[in-house]
C-alpha positions in Angstrom: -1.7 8.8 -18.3 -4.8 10.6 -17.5 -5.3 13.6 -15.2 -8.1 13.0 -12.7 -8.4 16.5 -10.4 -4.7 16.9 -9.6 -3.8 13.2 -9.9 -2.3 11.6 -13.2 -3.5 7.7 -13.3 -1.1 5.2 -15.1 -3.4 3.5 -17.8 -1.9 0.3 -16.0 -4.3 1.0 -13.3 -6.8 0.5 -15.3 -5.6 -2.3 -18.0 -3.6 -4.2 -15.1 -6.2 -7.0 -13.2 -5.0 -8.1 -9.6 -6.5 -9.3 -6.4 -4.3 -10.5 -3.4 -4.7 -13.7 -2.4 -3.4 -14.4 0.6 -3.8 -18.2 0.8 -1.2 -18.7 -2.1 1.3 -15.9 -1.1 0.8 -15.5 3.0 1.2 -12.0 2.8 5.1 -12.4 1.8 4.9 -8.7 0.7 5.6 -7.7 4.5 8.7 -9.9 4.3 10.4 -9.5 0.8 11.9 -6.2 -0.2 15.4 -3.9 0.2 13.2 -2.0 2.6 10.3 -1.1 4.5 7.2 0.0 3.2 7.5 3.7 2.4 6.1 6.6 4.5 5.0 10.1 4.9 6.2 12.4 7.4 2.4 12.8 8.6 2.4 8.8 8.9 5.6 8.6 11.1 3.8 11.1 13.7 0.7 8.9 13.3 2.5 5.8 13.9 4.0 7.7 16.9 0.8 8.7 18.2 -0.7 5.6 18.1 2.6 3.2 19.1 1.4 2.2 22.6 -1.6 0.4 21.1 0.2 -1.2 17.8 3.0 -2.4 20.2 0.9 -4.5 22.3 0.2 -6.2 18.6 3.9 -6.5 18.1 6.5 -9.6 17.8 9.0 -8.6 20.6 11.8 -8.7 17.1 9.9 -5.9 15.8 9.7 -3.7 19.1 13.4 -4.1 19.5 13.6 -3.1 15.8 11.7 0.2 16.8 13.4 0.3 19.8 17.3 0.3 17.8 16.0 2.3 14.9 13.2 4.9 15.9 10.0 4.8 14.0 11.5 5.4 10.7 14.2 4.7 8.4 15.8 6.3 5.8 16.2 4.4 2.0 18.9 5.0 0.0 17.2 7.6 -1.8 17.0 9.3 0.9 13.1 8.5 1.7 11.8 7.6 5.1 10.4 4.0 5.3 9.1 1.6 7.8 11.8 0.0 9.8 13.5 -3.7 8.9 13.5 -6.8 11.9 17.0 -7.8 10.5 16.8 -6.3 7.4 14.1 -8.1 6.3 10.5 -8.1 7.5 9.0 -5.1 8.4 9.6 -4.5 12.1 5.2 -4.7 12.1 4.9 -7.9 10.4 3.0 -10.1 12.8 2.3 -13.8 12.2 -1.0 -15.4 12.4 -2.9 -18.3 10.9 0.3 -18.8 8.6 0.2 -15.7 7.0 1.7 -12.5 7.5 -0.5 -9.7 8.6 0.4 -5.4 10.0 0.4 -5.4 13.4 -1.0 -1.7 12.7 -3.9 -2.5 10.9 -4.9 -5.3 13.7 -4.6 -2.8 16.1 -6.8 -0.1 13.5 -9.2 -3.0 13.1 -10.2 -3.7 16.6 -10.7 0.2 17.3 -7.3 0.4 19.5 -5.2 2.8 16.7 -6.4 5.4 14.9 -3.8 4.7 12.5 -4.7 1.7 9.7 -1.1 1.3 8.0 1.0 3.2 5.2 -0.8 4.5 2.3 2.4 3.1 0.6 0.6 -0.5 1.7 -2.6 -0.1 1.0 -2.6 1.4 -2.2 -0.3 -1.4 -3.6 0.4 -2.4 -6.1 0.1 1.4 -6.8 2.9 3.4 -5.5 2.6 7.4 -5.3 5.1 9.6 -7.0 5.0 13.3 -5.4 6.0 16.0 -7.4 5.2 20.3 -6.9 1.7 20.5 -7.3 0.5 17.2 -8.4 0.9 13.7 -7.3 1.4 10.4 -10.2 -0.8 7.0 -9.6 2.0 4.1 -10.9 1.4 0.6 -11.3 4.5 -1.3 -9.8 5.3 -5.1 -10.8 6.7 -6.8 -8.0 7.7 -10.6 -8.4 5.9 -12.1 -5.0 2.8 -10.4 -5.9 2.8 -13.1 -9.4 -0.5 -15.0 -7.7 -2.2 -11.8 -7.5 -1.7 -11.1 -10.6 -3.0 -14.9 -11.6 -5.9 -14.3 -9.4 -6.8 -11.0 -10.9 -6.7 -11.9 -14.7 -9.1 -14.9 -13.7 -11.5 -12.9 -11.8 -11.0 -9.9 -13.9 -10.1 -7.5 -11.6 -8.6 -4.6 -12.8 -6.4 -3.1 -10.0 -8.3 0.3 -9.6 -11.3 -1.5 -8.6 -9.5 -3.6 -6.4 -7.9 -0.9 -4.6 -11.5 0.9 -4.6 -11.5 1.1 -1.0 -8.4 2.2 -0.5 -8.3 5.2 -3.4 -11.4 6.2 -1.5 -9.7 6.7 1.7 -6.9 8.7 0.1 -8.6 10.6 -2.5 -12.5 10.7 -1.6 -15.7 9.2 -3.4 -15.9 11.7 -5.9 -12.6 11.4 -7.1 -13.2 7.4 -7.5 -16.2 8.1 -8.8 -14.5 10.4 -11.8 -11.9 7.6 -12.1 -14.2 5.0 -12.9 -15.6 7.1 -15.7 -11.7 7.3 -16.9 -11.2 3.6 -16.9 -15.3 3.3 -18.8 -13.8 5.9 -21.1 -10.8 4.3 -21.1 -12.2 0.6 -22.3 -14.6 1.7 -24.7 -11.8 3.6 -26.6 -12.9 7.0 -26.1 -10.5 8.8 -23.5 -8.0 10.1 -25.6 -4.3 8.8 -25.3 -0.9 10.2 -26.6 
């Protein structure tokens, strides 16, 4: 791992190539899963906040799964998550096209929400691990996401710059910047490892 400001990258990040690609897996990854996509307590407010305007958005499954469960769930670790339509799909999974798509981020996306979805989402596949006083960037291998990873090694896409948008939003363009030095560093051999 490297330390970037208070964040410690996974060298996965960097070595790791992906690239969704929606047209082979139709967004599957709001479907598949033990649970919903994991949240923040800030997040749960926000999706509170902005509800009214996802809802209209919303399969009438998922509003009565927000309706039965509240906003957020707990995991059996104890961690809040999005909520499950039958303990599958995420209660915001909308269907269009014949893919899968967040019924937040449409809402975000035409200017209705000031909300655009879990960080937990659009960081993956990184997941966050929180700890006192720093936070861990993980790589995390998840079986649907296989064509991604195809897609990825073929384009050579390596998943921070895939995610460049979205490490941006959570972390700021200096940060990203400073990252991308890592992963130069990193690929020419000279960021030292233990």
């Amino acid at each position: 791992m490297v330390q970037i400001g208070d964040i410690l990258v996974s060298f996965d990040i960097f070595e790791k190539k992906f690239c969704c690609d929606l047209s082979q897996c139709k967004g599957i990854c709001c479907i598949e899963g033990d649970y919903g996509a994991p949240l923040h307590k800030k997040e749960i407010r926000n999706i509170k906040e902005n509800y009214e305007k996802i809802k209209t958005y919303m399969k009438p499954e998922g509003i009565a799964a927000i309706e039965q469960q509240g906003f957020a769930v707990k995991d059996c670790d104890g961690e809040w998550t999005t909520p499950l339509i039958n303990g599958r799909e995420c209660a915001f999974a909308i269907e269009a096209d014949g893919c899968c798509w967040c019924a937040m981020e449409k809402a975000w996306t035409e200017g209705k929400s000031t909300f655009r979805k879990p960080v937990s989402c659009h960081l993956y596949p990184i997941r966050i691990a929180r700890y006192v006083g720093f936070e861990a960037l993980n790589y995390h291998k998840w079986s649907v996401c296989r064509e991604a990873r195809i897609k990825g090694e073929k384009e050579g896409i390596p998943v921070y710059r895939f995610l460049k948008e979205a490490l941006i939003s959570q972390y700021g363009e200096e940060w990203y910047k400073d990252l991308e030095y890592a992963a130069q560093e990193y690929e020419a051999g000279r960021l030292i490892t233990h």
